[in-house]
Structure formats: structure tokens, C-alpha cells
C-alpha atoms as an extended CHARMM CRD file, in Angstrom:
* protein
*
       189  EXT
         1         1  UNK       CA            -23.0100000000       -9.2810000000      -33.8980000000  PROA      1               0.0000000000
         2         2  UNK       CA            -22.8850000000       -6.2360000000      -35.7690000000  PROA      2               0.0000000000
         3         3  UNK       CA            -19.5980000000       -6.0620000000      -37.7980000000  PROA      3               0.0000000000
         4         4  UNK       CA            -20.8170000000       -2.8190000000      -38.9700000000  PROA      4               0.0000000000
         5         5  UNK       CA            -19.7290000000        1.0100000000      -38.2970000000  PROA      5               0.0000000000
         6         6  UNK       CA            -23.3210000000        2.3210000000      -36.7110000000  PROA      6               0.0000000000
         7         7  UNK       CA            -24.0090000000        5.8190000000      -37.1930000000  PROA      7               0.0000000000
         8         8  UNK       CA            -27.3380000000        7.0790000000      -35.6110000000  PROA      8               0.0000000000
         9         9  UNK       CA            -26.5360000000       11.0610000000      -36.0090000000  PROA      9               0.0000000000
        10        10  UNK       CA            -24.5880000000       12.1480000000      -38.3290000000  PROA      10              0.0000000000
        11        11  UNK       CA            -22.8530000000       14.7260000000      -36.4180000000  PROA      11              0.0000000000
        12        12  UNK       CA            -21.8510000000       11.8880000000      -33.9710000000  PROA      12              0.0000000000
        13        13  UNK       CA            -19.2230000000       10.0000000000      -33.9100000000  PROA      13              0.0000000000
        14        14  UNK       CA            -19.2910000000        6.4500000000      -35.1830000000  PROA      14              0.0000000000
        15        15  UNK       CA            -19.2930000000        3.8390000000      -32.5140000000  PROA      15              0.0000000000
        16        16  UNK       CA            -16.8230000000        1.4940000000      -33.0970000000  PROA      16              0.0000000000
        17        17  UNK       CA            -17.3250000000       -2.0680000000      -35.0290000000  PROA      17              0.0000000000
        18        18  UNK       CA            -17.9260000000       -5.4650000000      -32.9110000000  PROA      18              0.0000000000
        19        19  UNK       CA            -14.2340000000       -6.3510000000      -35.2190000000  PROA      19              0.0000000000
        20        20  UNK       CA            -12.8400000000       -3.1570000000      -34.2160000000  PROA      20              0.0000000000
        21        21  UNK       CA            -13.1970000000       -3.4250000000      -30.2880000000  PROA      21              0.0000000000
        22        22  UNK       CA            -12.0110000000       -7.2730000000      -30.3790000000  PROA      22              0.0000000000
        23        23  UNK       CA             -8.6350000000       -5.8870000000      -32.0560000000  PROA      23              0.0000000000
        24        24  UNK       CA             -8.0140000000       -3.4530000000      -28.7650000000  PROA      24              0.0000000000
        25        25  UNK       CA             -8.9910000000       -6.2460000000      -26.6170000000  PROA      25              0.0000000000
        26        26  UNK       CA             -6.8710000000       -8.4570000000      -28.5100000000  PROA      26              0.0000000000
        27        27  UNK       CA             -3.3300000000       -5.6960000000      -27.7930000000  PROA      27              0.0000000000
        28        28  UNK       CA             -4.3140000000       -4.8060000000      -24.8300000000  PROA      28              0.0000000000
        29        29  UNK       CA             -4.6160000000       -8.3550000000      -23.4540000000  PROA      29              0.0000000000
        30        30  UNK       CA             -1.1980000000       -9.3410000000      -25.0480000000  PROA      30              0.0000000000
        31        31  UNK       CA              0.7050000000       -6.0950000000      -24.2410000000  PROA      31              0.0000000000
        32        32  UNK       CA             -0.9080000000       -6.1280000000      -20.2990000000  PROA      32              0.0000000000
        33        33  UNK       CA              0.1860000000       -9.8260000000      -20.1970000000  PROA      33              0.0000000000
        34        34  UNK       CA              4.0490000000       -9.4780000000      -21.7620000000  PROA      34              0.0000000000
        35        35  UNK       CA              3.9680000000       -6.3590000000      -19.1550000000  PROA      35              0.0000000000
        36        36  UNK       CA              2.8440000000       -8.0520000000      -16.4940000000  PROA      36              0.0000000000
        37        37  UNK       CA              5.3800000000      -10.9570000000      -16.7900000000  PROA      37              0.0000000000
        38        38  UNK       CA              8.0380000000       -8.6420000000      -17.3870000000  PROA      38              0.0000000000
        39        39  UNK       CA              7.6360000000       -6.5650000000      -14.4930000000  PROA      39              0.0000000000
        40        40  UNK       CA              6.9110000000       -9.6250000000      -11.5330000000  PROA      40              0.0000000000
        41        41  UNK       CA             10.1790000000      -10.9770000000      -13.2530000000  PROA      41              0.0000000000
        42        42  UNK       CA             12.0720000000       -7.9080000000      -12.1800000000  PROA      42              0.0000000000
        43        43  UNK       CA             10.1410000000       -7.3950000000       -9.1320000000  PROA      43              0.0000000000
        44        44  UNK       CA             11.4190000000      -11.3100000000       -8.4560000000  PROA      44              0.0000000000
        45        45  UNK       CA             14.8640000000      -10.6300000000       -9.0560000000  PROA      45              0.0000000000
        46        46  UNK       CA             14.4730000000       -7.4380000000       -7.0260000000  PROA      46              0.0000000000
        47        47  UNK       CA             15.7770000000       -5.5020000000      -10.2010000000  PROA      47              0.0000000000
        48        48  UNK       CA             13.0510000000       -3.1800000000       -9.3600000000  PROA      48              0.0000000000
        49        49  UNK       CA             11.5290000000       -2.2160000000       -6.3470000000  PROA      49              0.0000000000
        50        50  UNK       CA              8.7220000000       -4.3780000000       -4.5110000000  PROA      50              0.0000000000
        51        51  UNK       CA              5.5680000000       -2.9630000000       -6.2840000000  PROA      51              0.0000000000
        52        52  UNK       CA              3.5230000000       -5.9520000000       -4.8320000000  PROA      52              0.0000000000
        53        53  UNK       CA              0.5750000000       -5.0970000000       -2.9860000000  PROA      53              0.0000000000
        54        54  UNK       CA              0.3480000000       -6.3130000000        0.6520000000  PROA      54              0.0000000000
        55        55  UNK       CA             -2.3670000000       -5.7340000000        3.3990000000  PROA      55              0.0000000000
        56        56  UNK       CA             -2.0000000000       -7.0950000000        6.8590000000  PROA      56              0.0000000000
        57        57  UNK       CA              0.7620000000       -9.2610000000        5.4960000000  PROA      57              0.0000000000
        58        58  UNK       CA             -0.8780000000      -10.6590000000        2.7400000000  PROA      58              0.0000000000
        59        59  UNK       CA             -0.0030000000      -10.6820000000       -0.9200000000  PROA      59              0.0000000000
        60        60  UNK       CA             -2.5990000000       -9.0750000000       -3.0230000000  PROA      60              0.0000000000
        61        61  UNK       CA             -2.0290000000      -10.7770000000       -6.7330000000  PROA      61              0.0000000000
        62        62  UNK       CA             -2.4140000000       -8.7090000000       -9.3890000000  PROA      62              0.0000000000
        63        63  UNK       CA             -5.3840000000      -11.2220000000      -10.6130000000  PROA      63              0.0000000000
        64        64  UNK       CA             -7.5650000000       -9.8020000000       -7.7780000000  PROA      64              0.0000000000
        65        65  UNK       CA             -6.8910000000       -6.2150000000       -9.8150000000  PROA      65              0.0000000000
        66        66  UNK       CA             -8.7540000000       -8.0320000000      -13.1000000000  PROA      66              0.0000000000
        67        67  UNK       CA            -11.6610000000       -9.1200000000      -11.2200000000  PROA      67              0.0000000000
        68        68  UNK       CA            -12.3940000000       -5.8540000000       -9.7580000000  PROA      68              0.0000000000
        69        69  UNK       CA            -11.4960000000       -4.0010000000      -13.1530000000  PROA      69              0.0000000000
        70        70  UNK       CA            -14.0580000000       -6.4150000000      -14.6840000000  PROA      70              0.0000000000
        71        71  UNK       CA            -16.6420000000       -6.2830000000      -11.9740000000  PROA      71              0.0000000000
        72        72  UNK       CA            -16.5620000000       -2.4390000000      -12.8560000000  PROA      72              0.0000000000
        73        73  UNK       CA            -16.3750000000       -2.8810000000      -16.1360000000  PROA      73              0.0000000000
        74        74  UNK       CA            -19.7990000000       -5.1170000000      -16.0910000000  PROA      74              0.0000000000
        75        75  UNK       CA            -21.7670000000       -2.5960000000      -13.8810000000  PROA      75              0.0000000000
        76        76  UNK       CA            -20.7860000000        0.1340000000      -16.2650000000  PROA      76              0.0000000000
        77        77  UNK       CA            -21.6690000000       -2.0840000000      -19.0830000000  PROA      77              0.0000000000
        78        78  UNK       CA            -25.2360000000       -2.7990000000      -17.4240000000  PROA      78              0.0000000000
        79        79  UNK       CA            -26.1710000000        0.8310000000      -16.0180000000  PROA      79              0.0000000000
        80        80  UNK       CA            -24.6020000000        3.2940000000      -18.3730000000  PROA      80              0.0000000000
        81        81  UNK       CA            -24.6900000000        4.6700000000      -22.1240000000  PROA      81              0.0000000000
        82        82  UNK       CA            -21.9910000000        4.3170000000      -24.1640000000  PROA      82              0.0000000000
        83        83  UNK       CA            -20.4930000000        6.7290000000      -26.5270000000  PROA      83              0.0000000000
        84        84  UNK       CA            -17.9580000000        5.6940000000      -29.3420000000  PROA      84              0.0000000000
        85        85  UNK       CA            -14.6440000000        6.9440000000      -27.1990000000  PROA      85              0.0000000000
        86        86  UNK       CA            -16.0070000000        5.0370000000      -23.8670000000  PROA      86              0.0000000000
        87        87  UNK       CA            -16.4210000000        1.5980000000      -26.0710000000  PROA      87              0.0000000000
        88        88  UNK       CA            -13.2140000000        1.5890000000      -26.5770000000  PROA      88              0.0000000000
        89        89  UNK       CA            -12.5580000000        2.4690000000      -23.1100000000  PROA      89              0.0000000000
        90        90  UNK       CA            -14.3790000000       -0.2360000000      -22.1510000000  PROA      90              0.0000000000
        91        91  UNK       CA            -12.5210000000       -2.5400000000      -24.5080000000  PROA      91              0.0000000000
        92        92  UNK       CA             -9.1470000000       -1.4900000000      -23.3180000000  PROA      92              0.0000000000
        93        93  UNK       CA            -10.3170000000       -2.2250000000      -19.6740000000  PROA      93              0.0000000000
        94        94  UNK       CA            -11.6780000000       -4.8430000000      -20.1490000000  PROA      94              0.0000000000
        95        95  UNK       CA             -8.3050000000       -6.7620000000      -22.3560000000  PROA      95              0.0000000000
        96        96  UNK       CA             -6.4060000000       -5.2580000000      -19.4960000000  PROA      96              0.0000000000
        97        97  UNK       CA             -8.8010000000       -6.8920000000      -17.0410000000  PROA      97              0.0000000000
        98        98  UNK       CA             -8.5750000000      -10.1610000000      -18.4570000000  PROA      98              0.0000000000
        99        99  UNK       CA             -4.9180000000      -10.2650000000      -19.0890000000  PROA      99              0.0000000000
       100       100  UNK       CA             -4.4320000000       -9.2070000000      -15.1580000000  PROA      100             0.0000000000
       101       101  UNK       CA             -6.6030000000      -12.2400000000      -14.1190000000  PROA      101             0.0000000000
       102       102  UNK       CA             -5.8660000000      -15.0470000000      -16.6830000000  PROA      102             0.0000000000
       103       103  UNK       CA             -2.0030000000      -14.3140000000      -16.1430000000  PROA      103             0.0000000000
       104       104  UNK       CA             -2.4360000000      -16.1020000000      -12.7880000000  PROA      104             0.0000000000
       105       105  UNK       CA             -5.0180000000      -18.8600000000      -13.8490000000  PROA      105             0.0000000000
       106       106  UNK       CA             -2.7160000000      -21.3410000000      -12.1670000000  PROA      106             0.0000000000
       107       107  UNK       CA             -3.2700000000      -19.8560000000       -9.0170000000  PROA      107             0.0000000000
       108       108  UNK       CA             -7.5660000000      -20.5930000000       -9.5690000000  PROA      108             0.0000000000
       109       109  UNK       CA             -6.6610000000      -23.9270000000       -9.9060000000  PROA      109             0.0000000000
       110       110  UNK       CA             -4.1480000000      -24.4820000000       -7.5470000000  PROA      110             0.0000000000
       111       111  UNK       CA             -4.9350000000      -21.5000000000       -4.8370000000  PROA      111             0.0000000000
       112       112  UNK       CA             -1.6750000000      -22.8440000000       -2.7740000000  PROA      112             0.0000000000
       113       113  UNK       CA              0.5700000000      -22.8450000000       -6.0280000000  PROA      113             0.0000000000
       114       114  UNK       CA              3.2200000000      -20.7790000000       -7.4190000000  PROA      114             0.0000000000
       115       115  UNK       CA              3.2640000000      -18.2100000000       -9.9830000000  PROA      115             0.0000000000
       116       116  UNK       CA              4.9060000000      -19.9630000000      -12.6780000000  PROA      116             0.0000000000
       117       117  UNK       CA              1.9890000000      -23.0160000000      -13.1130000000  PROA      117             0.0000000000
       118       118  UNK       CA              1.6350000000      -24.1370000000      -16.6230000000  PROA      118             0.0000000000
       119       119  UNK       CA             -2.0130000000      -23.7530000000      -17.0700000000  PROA      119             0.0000000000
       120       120  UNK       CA             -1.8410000000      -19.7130000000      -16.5790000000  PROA      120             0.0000000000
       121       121  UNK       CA              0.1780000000      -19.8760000000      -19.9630000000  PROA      121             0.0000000000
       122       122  UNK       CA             -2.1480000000      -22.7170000000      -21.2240000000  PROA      122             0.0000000000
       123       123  UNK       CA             -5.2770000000      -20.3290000000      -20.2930000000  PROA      123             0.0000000000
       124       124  UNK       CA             -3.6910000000      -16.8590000000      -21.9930000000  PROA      124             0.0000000000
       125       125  UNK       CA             -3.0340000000      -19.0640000000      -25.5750000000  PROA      125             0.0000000000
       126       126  UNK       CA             -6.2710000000      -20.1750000000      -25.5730000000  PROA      126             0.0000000000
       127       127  UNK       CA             -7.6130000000      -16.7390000000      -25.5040000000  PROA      127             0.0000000000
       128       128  UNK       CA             -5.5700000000      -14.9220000000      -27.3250000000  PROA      128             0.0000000000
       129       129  UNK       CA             -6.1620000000      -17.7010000000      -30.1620000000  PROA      129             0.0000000000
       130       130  UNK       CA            -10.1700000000      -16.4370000000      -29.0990000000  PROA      130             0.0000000000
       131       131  UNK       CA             -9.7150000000      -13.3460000000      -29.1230000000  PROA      131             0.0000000000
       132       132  UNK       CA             -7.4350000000      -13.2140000000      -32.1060000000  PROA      132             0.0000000000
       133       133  UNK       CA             -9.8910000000      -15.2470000000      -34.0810000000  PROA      133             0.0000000000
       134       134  UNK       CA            -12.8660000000      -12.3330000000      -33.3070000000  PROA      134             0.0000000000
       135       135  UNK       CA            -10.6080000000      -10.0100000000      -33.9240000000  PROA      135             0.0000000000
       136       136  UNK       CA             -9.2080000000      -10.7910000000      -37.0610000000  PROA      136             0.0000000000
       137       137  UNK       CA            -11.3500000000      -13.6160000000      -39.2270000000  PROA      137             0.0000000000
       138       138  UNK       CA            -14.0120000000      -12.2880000000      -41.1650000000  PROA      138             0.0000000000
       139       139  UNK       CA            -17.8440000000      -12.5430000000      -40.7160000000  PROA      139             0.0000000000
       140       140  UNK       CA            -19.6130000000      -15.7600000000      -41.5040000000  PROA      140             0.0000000000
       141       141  UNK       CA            -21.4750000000      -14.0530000000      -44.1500000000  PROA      141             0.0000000000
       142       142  UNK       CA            -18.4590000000      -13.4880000000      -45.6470000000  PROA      142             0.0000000000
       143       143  UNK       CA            -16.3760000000      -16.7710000000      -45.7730000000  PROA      143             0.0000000000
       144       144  UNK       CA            -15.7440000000      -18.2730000000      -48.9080000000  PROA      144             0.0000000000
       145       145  UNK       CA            -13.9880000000      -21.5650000000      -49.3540000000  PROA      145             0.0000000000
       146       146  UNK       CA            -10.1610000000      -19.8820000000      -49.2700000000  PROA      146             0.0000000000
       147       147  UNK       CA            -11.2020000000      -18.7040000000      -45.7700000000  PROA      147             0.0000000000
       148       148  UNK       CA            -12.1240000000      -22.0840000000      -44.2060000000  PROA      148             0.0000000000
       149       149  UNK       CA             -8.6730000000      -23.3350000000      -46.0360000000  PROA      149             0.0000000000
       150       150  UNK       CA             -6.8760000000      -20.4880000000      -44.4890000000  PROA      150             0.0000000000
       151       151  UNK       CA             -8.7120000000      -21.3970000000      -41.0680000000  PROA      151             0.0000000000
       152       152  UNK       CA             -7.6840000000      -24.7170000000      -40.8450000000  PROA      152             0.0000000000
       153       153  UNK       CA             -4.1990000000      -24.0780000000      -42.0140000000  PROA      153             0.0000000000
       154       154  UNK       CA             -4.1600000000      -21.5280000000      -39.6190000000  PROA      154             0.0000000000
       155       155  UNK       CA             -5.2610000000      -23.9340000000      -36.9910000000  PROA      155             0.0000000000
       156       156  UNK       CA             -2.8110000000      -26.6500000000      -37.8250000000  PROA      156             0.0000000000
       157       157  UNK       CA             -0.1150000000      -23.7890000000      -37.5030000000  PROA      157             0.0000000000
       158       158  UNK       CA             -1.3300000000      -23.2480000000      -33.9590000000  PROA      158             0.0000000000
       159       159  UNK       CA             -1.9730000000      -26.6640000000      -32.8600000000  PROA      159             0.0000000000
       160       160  UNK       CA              2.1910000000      -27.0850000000      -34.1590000000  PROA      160             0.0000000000
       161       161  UNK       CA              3.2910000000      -23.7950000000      -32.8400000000  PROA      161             0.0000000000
       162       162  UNK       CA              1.7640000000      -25.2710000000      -29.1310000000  PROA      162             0.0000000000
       163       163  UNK       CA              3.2390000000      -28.5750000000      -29.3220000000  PROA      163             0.0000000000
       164       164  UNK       CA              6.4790000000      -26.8080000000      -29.6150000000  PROA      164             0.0000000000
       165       165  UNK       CA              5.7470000000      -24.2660000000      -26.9970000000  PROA      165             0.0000000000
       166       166  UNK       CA              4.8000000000      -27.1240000000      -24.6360000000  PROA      166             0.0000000000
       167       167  UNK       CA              7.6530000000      -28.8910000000      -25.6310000000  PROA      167             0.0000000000
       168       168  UNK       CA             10.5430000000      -25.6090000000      -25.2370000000  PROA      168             0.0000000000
       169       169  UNK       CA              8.4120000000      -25.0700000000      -22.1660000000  PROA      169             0.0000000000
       170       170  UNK       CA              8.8650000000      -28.4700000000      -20.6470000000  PROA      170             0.0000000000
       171       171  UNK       CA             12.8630000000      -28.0720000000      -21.2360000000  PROA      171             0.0000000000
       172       172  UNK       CA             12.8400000000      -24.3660000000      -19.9160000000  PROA      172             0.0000000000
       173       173  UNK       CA             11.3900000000      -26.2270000000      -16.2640000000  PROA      173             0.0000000000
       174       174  UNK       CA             14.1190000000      -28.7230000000      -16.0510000000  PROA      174             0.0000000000
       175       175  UNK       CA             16.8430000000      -26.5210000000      -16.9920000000  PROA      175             0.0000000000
       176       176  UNK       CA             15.3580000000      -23.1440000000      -15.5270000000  PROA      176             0.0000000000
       177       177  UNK       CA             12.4950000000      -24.7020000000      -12.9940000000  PROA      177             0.0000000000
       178       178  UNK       CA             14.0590000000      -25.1860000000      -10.2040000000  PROA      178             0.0000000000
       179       179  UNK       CA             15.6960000000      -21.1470000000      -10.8580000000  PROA      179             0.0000000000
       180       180  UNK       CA             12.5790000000      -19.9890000000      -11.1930000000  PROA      180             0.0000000000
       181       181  UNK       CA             10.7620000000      -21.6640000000       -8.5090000000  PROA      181             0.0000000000
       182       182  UNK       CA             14.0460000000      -20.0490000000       -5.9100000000  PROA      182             0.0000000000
       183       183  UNK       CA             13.0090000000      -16.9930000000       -7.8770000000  PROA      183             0.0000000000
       184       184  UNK       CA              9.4860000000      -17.1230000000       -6.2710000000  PROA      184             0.0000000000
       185       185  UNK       CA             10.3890000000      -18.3560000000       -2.9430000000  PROA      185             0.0000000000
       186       186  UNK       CA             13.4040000000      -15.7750000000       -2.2300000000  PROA      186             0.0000000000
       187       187  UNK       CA             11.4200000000      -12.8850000000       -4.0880000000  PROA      187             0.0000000000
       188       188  UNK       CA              9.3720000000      -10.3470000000       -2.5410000000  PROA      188             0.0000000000
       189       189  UNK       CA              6.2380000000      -12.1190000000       -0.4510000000  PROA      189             0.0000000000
């Protein structure tokens, strides 16, 4: 992986770094997947209208949108060249792309299962803490010894920052579960 700017002409612009396009994937994932919450929340609690996509009475989730944006995304990755400004493009797309699917990971697993499953927020830690990792740790030619201290420490903080999201998470279901799970079933279908 090239962690370096790559200029072939120099009256082009540069395309962007392998660290650079892991940072918009990194927002756009997180932003698409706060969004996304937020909005089937108020599309739930019919605080906004029913945005949900339905064909011949069916409910078309919103991960069926990320595997068609990343579908795309792969055959324009395979048949076309890239300039700098369509890289990132293609990062943005494809951070949105995940976020849309991996939000409803719980639903791969368990196709007959609500919404609010606990491995579609188990799946969209683990890569964000992926993502986050390319996006933000240096290269391994660079890592020096306060690195791999700040790596495990940094680790530790997540592994502690989980435990207490699975714990807070486990007390939001029996105070809020049964709420939420009316919130599902008397929502838009």
C-alpha cells in the first residue's frame, strides 16, 4: 500500500494517499450510519414521513441500497480509470455503501429478525475500529516502540470502552427493549 501522494504529471492533480481515502471512508461510514439510525428512528416513531421503500408489499431495507452501491462501486473499480476527484468519490461511496449494509448485519444473520439485533452494532464497531486503524495509525515502516505502546493502550481502551457498551447496551434492552421492539412492530412495514 502506497501511503504516498503519487504525482505522474505535474500539471495533474495528485491522487489521493491509501491514508487519505481510509479517513473519508472512515466519516462517511460513521456519519451514513448515525444518519441512518437517526432517520429509521423517526421514520419508527412516524416523526417523519414513511421514507421506506416498498415494492409489491415488500420492505426494501436500506442494506439492499449498500450492496447495489457496492456492486457499482466494484465494476467501476474494475473497468474504469480513476482520476484524483473520482477516488475520493469512490471512497465516499463506498463508506456510504458499507455503512448502509453493515447497519442491518443482524438481519444477514437472522433474515426473519428485527432491526434492532445486537450483532449489526457488534459488526459497525468492529469496522470502524478497522477502518479507523487504516485510517489513522501510521505505516509499518514507520512504527517505533511509542507506537506499538500507544496501540495496545489504544486497544485496551477499546476492548474497555466495548465491555461497557455491551454492558449500557444490555440495560438499554431491558429497560427500553421491549419499547423498541413495539417501535418496530407498530412502525411503518
Amino acid at each position: 500500500m502506497n501511503t504516498n501522494t503519487e504525482i505522474s504529471d505535474p500539471g495533474q492533480q495528485a491522487m489521493p494517499t491509501f491514508r487519505h481515502l481510509a479517513r473519508w471512508v472512515f466519516t462517511t461510514f460513521l456519519l451514513t450510519f448515525i444518519a441512518s439510525r437517526v432517520l429509521v428512528i423517526l421514520i419508527m416513531a412516524r416523526k417523519v414521513p414513511d421514507l421506506f421503500l416498498h415494492m409489491g408489499g415488500t420492505h426494501v431495507h436500506h442494506l439492499n441500497y449498500g450492496i447495489f452501491i457496492l456492486s457499482a462501486l466494484g465494476a467501476v473499480l474494475l473497468f474504469v480509470p480513476l482520476n484524483a476527484r473520482q477516488r475520493l468519490g469512490c471512497a465516499v461511496a463506498y463508506g456510504f455503501g458499507m455503512a448502509l449494509t453493515f447497519d442491518e448485519f443482524g438481519m444477514w444473520l437472522h433474515l426473519g429478525g428485527g432491526y434492532w439485533q445486537r450483532a449489526s452494532f457488534d459488526a459497525i464497531i468492529v469496522i470502524l475500529g478497522l477502518f479507523g486503524m487504516l485510517a489513522f495509525a501510521p505505516g509499518w515502516q514507520k512504527m517505533r516502540a511509542h507506537h506499538w505502546i500507544t496501540g495496545a493502550g489504544t486497544i485496551i481502551v477499546v476492548v474497555l470502552f466495548y465491555l461497557l457498551l455491551f454492558r449500557s447496551l444490555n440495560y438499554v434492552d431491558r429497560k427500553d427493549g421491549t419499547r423498541l421492539q413495539q417501535l418496530d412492530q407498530n412502525g411503518p412495514q
